[in-house]
mmCIF file as Biopython writes it, N, C-alpha, C and O atoms, coordinates in Angstrom:
data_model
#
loop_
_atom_site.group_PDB
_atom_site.id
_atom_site.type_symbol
_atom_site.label_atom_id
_atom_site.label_alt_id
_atom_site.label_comp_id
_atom_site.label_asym_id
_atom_site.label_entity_id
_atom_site.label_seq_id
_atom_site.pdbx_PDB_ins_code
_atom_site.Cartn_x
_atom_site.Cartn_y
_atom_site.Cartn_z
_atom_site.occupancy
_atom_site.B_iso_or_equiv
_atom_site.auth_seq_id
_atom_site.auth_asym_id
_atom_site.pdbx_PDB_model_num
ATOM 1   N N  . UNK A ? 1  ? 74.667  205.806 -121.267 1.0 0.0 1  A 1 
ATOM 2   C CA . UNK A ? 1  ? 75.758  204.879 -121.040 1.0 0.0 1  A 1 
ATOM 3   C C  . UNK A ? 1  ? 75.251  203.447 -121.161 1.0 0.0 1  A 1 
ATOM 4   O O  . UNK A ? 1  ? 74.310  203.125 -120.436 1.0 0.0 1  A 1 
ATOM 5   N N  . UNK A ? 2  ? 75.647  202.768 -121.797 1.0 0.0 2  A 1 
ATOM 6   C CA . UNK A ? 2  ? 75.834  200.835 -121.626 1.0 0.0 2  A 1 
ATOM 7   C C  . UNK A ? 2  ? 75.690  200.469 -120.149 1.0 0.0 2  A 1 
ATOM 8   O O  . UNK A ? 2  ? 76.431  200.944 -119.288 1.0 0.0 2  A 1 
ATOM 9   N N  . UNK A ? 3  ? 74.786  199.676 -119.913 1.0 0.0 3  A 1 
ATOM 10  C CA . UNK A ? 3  ? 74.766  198.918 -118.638 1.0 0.0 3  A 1 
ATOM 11  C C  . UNK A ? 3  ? 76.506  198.261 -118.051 1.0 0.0 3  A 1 
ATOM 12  O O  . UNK A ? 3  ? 76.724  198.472 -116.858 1.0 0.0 3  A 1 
ATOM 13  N N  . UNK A ? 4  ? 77.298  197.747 -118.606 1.0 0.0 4  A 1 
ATOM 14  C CA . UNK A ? 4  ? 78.047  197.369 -118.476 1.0 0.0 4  A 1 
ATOM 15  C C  . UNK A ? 4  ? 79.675  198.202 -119.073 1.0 0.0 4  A 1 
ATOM 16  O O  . UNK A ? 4  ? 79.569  198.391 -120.285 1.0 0.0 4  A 1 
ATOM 17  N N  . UNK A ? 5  ? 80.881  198.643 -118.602 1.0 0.0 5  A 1 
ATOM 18  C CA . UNK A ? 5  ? 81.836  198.993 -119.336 1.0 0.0 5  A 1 
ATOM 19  C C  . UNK A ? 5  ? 82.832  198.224 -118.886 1.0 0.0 5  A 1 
ATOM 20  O O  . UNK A ? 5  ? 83.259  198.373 -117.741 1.0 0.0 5  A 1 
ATOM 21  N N  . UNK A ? 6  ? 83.192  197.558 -119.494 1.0 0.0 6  A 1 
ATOM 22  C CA . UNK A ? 6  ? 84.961  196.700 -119.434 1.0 0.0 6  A 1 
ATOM 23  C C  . UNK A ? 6  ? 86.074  197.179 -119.746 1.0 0.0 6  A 1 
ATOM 24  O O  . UNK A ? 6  ? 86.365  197.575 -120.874 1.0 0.0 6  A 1 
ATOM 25  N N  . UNK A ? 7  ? 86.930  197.186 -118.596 1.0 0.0 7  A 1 
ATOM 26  C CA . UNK A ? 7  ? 87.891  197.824 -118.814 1.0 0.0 7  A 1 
ATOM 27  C C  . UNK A ? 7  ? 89.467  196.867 -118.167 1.0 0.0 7  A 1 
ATOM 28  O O  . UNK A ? 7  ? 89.381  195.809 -117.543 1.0 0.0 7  A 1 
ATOM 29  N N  . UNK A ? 8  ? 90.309  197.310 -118.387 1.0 0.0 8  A 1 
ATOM 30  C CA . UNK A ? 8  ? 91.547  196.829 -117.316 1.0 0.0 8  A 1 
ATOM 31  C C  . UNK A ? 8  ? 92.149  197.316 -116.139 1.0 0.0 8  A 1 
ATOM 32  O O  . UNK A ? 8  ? 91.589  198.354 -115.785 1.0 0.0 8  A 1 
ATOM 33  N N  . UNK A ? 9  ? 92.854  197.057 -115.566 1.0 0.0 9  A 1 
ATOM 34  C CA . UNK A ? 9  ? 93.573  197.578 -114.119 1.0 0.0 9  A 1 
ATOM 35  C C  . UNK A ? 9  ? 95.258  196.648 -113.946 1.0 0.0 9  A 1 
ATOM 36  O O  . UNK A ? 9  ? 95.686  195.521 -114.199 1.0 0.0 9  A 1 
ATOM 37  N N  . UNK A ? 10 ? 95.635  197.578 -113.528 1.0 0.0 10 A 1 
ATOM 38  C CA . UNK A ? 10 ? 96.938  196.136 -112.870 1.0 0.0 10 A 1 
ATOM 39  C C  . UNK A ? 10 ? 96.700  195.783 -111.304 1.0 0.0 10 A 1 
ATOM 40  O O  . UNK A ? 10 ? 96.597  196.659 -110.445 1.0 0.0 10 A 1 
ATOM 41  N N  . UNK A ? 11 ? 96.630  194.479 -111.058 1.0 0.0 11 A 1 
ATOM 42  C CA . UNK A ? 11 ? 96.497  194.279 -109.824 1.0 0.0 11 A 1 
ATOM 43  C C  . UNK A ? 11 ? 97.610  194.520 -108.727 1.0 0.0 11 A 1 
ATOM 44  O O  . UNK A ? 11 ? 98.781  194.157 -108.833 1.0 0.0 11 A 1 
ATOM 45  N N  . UNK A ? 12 ? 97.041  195.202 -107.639 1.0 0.0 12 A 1 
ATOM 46  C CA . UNK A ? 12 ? 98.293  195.425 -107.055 1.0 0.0 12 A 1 
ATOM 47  C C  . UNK A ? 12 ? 98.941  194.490 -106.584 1.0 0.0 12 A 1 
ATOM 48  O O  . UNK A ? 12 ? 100.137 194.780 -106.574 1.0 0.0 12 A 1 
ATOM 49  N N  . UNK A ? 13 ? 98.722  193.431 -106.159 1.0 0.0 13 A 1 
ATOM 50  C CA . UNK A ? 13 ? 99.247  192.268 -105.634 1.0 0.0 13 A 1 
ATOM 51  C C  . UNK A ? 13 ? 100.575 191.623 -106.893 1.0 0.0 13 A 1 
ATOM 52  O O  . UNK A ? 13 ? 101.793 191.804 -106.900 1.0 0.0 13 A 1 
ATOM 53  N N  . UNK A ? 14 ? 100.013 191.137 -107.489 1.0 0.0 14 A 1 
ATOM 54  C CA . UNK A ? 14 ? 100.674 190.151 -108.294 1.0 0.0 14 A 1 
ATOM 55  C C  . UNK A ? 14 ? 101.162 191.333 -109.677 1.0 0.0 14 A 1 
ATOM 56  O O  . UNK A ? 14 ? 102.020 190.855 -110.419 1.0 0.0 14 A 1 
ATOM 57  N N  . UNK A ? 15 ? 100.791 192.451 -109.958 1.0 0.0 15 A 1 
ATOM 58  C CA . UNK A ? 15 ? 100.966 193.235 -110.981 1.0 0.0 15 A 1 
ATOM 59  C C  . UNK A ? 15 ? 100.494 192.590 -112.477 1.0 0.0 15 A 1 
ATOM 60  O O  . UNK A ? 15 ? 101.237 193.047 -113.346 1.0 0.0 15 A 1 
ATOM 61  N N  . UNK A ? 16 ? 99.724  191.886 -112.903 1.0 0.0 16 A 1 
ATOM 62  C CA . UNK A ? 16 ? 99.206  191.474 -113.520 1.0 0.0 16 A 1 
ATOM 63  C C  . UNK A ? 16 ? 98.078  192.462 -114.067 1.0 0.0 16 A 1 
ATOM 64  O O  . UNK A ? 16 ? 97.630  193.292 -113.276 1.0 0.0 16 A 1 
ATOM 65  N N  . UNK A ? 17 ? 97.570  192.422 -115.439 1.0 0.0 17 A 1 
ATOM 66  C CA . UNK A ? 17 ? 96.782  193.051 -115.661 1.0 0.0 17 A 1 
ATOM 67  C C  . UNK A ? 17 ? 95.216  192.253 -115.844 1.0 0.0 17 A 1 
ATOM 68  O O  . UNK A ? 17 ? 95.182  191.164 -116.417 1.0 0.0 17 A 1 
ATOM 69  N N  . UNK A ? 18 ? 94.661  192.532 -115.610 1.0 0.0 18 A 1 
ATOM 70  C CA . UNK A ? 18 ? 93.185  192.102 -114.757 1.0 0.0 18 A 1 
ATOM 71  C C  . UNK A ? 18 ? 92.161  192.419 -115.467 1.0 0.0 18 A 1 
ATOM 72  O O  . UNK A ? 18 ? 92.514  193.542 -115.826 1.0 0.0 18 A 1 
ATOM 73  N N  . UNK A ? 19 ? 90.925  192.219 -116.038 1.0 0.0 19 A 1 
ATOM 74  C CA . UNK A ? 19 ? 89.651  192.626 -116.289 1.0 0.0 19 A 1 
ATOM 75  C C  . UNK A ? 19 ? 88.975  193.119 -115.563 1.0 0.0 19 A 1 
ATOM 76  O O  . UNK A ? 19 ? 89.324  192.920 -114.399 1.0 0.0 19 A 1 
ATOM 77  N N  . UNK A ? 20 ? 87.835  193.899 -115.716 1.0 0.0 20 A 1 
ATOM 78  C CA . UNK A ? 20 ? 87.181  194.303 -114.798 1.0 0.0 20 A 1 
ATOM 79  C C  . UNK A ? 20 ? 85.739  194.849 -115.475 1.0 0.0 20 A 1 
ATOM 80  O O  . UNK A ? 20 ? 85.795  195.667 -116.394 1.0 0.0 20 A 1 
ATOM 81  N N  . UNK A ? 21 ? 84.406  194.344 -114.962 1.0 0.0 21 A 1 
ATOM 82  C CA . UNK A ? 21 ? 82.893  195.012 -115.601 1.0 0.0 21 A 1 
ATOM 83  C C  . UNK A ? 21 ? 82.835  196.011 -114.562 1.0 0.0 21 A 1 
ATOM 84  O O  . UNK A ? 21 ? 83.158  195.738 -113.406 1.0 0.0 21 A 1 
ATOM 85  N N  . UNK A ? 22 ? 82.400  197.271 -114.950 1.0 0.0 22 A 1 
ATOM 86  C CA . UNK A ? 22 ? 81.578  197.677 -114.094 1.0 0.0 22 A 1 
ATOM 87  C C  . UNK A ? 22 ? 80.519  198.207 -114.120 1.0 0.0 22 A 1 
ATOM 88  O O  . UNK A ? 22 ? 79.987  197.854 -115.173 1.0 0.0 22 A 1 
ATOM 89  N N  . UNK A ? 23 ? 79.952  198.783 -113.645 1.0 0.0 23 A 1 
ATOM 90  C CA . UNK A ? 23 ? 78.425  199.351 -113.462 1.0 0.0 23 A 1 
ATOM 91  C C  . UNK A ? 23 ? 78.278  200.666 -113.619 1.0 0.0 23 A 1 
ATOM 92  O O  . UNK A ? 23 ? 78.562  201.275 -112.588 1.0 0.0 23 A 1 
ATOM 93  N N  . UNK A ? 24 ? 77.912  201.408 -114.596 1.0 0.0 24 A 1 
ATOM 94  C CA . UNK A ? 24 ? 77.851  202.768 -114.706 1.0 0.0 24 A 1 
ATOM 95  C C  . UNK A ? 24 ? 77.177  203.663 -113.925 1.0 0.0 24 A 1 
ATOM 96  O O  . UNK A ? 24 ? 77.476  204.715 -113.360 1.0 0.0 24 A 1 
ATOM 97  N N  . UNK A ? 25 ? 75.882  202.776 -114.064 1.0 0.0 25 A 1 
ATOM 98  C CA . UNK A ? 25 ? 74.442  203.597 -113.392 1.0 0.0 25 A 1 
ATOM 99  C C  . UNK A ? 25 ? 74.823  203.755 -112.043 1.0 0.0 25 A 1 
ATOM 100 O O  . UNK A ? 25 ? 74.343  204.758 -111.514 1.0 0.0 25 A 1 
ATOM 101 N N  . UNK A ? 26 ? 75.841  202.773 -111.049 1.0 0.0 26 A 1 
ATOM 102 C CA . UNK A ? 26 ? 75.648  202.805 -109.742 1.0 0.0 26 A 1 
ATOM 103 C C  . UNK A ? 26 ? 76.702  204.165 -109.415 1.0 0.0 26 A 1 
ATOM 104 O O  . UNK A ? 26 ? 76.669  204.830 -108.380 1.0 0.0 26 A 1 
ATOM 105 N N  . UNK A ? 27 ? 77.434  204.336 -110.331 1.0 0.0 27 A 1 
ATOM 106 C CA . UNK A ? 27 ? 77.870  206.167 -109.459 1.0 0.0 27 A 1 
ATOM 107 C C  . UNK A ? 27 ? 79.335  205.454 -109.349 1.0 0.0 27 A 1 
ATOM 108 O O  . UNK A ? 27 ? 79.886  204.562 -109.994 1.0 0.0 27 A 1 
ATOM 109 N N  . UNK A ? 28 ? 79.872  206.609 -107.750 1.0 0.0 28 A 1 
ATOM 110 C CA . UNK A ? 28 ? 80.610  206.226 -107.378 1.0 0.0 28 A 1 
ATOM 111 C C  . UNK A ? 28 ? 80.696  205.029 -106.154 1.0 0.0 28 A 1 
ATOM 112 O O  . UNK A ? 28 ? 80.036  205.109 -105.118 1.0 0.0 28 A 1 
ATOM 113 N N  . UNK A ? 29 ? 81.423  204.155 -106.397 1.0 0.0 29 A 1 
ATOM 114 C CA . UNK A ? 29 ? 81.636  203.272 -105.389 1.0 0.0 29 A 1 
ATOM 115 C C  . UNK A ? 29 ? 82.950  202.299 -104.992 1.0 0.0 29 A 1 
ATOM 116 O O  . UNK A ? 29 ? 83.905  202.392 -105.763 1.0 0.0 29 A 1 
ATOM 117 N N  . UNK A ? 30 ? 83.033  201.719 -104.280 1.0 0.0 30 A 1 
ATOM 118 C CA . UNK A ? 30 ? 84.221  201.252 -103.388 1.0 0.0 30 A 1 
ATOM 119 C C  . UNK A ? 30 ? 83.437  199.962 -103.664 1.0 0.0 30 A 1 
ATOM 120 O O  . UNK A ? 30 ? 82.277  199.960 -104.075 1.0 0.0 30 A 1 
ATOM 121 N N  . UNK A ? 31 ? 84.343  198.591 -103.342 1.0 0.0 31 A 1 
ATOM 122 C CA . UNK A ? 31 ? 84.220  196.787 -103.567 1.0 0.0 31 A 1 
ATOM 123 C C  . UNK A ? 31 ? 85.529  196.510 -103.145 1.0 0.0 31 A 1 
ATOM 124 O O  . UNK A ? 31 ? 86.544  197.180 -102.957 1.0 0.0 31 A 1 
ATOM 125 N N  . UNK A ? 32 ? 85.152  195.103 -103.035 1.0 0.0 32 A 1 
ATOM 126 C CA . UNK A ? 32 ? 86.058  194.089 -103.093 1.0 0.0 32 A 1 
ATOM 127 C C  . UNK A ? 32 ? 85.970  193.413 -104.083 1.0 0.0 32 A 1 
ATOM 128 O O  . UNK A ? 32 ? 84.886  192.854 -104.248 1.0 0.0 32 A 1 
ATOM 129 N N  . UNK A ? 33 ? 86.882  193.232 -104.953 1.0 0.0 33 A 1 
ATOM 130 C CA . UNK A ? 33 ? 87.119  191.843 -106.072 1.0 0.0 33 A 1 
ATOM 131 C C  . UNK A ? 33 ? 88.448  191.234 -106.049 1.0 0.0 33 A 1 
ATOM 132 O O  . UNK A ? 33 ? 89.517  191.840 -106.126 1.0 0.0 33 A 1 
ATOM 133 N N  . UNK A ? 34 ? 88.252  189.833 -105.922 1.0 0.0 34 A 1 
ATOM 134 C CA . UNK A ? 34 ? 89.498  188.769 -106.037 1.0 0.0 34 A 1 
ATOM 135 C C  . UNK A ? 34 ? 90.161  188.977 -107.469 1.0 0.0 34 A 1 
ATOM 136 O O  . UNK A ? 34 ? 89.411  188.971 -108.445 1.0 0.0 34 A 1 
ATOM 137 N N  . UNK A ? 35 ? 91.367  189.139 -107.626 1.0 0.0 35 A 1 
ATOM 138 C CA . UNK A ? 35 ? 91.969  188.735 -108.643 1.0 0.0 35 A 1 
ATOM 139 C C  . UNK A ? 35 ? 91.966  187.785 -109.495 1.0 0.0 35 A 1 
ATOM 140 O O  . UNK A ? 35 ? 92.366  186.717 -109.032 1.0 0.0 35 A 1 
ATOM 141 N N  . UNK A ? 36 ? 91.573  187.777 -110.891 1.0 0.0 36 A 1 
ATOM 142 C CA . UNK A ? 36 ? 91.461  186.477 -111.351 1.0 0.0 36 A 1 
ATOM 143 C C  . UNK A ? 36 ? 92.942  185.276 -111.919 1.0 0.0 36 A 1 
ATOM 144 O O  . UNK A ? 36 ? 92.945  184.183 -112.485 1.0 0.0 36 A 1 
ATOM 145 N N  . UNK A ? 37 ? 94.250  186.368 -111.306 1.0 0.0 37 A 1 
ATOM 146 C CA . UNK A ? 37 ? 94.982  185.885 -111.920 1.0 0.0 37 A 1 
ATOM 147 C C  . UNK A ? 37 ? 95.660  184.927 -110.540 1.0 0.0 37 A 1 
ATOM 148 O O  . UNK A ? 37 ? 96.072  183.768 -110.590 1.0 0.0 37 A 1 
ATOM 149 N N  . UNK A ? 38 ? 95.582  186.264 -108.807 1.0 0.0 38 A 1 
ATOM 150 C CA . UNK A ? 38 ? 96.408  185.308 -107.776 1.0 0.0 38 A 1 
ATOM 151 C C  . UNK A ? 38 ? 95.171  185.128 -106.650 1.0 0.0 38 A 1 
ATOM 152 O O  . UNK A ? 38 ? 95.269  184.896 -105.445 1.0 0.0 38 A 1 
ATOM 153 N N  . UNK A ? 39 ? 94.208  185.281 -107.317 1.0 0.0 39 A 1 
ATOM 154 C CA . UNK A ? 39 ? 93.096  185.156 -106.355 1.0 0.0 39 A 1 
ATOM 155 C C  . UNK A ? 39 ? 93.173  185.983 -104.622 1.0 0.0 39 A 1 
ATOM 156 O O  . UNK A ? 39 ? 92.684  185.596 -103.560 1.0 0.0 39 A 1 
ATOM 157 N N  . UNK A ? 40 ? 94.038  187.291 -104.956 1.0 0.0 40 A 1 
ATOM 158 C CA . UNK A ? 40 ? 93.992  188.081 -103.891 1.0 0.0 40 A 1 
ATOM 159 C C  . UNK A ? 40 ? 92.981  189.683 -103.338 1.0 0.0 40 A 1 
ATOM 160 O O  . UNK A ? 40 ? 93.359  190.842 -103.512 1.0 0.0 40 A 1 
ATOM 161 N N  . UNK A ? 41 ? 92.252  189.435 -102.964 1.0 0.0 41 A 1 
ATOM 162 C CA . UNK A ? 41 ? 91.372  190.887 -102.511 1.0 0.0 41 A 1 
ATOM 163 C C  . UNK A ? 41 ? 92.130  191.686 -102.762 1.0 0.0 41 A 1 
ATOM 164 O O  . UNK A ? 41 ? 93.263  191.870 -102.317 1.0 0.0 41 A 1 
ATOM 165 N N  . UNK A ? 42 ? 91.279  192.475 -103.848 1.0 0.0 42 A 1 
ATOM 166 C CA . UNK A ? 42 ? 91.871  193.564 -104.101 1.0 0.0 42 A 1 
ATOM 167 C C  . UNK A ? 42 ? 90.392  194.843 -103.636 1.0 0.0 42 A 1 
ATOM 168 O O  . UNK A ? 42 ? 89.229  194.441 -103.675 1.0 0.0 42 A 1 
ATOM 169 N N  . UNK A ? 43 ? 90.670  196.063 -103.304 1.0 0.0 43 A 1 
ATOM 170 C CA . UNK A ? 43 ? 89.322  196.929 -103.110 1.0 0.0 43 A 1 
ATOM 171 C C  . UNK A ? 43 ? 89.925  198.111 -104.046 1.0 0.0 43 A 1 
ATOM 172 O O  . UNK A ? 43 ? 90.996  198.677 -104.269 1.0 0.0 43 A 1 
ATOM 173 N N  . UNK A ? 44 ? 88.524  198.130 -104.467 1.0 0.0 44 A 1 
ATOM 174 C CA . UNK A ? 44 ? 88.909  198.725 -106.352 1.0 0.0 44 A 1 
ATOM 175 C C  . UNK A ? 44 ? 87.345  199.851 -105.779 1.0 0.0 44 A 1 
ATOM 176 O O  . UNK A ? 44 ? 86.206  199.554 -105.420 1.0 0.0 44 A 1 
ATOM 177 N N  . UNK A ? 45 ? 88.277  201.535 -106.000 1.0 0.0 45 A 1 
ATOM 178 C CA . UNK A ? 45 ? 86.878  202.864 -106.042 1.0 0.0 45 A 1 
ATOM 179 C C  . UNK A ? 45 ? 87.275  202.729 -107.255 1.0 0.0 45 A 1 
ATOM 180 O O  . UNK A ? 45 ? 88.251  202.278 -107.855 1.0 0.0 45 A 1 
ATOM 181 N N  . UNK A ? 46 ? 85.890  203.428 -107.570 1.0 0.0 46 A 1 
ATOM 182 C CA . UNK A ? 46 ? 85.662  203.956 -108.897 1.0 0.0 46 A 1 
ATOM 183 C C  . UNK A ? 46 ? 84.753  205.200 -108.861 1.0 0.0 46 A 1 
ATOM 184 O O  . UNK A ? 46 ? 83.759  204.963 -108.174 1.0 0.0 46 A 1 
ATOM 185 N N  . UNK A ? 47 ? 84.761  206.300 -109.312 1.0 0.0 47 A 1 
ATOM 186 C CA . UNK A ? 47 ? 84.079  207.361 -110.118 1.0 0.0 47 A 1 
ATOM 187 C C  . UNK A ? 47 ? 83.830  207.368 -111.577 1.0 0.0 47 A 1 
ATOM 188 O O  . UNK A ? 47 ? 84.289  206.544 -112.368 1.0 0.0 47 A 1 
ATOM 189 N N  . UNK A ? 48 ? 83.398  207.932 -111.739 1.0 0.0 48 A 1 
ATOM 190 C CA . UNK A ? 48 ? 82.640  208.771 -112.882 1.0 0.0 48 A 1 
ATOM 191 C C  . UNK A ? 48 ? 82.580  209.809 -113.607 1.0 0.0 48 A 1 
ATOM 192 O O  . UNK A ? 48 ? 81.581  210.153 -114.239 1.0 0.0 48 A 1 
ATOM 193 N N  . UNK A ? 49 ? 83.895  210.531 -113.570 1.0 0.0 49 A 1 
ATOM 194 C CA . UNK A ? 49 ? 83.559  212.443 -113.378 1.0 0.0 49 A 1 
ATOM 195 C C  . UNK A ? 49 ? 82.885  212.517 -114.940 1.0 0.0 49 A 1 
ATOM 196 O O  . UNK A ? 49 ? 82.260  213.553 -115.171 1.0 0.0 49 A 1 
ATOM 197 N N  . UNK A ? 50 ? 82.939  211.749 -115.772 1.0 0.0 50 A 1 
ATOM 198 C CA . UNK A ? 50 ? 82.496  211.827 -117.384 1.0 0.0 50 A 1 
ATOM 199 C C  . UNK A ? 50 ? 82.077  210.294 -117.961 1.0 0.0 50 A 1 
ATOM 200 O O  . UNK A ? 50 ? 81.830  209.379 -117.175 1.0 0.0 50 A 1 
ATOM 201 N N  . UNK A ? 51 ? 82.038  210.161 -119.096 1.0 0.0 51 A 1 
ATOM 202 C CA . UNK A ? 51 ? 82.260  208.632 -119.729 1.0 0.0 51 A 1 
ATOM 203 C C  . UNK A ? 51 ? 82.946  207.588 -119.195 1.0 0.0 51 A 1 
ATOM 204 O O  . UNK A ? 51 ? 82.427  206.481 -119.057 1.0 0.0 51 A 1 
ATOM 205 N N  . UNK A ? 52 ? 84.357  207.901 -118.800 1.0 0.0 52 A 1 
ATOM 206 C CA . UNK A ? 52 ? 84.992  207.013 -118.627 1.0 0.0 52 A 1 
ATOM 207 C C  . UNK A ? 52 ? 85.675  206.868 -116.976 1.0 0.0 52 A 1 
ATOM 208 O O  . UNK A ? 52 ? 86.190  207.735 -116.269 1.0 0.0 52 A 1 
ATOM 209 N N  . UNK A ? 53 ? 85.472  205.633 -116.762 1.0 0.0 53 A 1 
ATOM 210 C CA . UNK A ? 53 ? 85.627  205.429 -115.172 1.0 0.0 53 A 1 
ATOM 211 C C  . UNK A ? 53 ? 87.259  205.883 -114.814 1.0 0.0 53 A 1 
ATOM 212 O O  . UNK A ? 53 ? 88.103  205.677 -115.686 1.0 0.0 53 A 1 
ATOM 213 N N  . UNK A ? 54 ? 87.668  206.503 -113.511 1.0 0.0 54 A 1 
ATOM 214 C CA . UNK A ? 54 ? 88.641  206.619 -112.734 1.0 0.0 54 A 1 
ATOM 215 C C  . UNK A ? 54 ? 88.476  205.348 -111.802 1.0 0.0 54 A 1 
ATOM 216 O O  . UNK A ? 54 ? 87.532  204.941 -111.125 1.0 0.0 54 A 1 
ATOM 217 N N  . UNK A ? 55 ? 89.357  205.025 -111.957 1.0 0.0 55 A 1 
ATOM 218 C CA . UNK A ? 55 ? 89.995  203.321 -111.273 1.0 0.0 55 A 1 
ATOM 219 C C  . UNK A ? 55 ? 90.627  203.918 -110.416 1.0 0.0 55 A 1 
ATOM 220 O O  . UNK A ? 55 ? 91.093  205.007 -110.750 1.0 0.0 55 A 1 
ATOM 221 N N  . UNK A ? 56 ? 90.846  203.470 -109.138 1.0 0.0 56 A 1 
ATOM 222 C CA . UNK A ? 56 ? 92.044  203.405 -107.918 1.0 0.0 56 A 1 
ATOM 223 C C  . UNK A ? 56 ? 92.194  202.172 -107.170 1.0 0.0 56 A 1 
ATOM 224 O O  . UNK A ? 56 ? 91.469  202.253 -106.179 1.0 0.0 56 A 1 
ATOM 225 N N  . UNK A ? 57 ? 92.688  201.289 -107.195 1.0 0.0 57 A 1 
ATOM 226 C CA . UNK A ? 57 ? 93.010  199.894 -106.399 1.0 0.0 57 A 1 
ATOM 227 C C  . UNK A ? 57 ? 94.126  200.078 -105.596 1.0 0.0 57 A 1 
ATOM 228 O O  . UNK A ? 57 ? 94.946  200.993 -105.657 1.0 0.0 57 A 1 
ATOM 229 N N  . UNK A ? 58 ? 94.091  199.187 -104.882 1.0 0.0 58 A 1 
ATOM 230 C CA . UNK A ? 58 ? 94.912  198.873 -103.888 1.0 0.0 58 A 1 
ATOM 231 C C  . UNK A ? 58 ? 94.785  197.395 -102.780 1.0 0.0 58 A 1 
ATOM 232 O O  . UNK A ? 58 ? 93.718  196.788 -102.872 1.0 0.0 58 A 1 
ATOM 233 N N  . UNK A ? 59 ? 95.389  197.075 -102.199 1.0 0.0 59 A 1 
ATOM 234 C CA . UNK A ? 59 ? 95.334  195.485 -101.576 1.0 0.0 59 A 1 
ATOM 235 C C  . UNK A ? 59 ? 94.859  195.626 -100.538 1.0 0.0 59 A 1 
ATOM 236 O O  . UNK A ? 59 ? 95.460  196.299 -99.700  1.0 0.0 59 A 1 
ATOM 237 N N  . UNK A ? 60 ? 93.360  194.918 -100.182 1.0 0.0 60 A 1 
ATOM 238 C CA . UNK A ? 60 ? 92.815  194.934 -99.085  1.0 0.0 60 A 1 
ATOM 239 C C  . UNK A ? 60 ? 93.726  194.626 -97.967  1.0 0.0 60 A 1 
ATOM 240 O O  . UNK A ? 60 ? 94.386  193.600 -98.132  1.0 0.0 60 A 1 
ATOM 241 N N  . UNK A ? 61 ? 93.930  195.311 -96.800  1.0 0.0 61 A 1 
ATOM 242 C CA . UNK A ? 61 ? 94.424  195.932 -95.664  1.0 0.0 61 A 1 
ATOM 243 C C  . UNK A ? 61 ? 95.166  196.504 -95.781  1.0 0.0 61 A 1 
ATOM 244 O O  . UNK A ? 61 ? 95.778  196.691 -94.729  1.0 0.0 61 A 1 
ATOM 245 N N  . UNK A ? 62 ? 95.654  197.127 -96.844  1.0 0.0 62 A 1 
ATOM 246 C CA . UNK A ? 62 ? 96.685  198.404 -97.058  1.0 0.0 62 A 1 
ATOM 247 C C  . UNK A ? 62 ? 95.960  199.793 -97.314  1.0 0.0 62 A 1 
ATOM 248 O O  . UNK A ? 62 ? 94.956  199.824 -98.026  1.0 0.0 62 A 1 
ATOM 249 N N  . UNK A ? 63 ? 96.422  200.820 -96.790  1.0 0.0 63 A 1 
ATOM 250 C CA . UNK A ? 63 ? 96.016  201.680 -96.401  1.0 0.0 63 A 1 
ATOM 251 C C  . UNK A ? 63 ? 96.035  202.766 -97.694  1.0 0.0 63 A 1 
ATOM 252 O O  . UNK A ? 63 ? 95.197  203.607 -98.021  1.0 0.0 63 A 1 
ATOM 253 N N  . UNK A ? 64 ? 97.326  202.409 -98.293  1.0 0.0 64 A 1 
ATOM 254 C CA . UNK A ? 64 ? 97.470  203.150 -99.770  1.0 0.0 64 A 1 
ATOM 255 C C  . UNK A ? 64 ? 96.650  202.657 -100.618 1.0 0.0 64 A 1 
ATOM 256 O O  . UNK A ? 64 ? 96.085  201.572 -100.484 1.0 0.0 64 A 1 
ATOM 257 N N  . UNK A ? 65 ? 96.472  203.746 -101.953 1.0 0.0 65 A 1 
ATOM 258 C CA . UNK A ? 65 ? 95.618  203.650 -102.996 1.0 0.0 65 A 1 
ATOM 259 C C  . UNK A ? 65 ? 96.804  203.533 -104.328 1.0 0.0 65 A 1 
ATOM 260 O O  . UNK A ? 65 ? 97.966  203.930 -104.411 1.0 0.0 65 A 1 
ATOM 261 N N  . UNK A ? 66 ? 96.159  203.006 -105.017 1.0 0.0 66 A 1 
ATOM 262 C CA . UNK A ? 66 ? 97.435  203.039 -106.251 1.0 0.0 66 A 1 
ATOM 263 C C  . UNK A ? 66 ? 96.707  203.489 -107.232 1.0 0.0 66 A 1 
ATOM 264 O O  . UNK A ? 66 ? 95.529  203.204 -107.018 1.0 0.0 66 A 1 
ATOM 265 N N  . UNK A ? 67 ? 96.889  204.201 -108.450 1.0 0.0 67 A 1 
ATOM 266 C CA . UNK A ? 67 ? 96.105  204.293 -109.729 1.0 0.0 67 A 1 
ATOM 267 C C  . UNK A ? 67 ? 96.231  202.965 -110.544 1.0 0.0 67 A 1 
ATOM 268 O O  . UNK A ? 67 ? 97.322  202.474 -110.836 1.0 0.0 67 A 1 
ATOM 269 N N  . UNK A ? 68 ? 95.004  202.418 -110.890 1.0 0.0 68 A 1 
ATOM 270 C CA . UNK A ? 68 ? 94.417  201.538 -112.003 1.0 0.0 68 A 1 
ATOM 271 C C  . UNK A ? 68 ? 94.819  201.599 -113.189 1.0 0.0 68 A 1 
ATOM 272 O O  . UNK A ? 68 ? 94.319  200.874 -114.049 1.0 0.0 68 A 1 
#
């Protein structure tokens, strides 16, 4: 895999569609990233099950997950 894969998401906040790098090698993991469009925390998991990442976001202090 590429050190780096870029991909998109819609943010849940503002529904905007968003960029996003991520990190292959590190697996699965959970973050925080600000939106670059309303500058709102968003906490974005990600897996791995193959090549291509499974996205799930949702708005930091909400309890739901949304698909990416």
């Amino acid at each position: 895999m590429d050190a780096n894969f870029e991909t998109t998401a819609q943010c849940p906040w503002c529904w905007e569609t968003i960029d996003l790098t991520l990190d292959p090698s590190a697996g699965e993991q959970t973050y925080v990233e600000d939106c670059s469009v309303c500058c709102r925390p968003i906490v974005v998991h990600v897996t791995w099950p193959g090549d291509e990442p499974v996205l799930t976001l949702r708005r930091e202090g909400d309890e739901q997950w949304a698909d990416g």
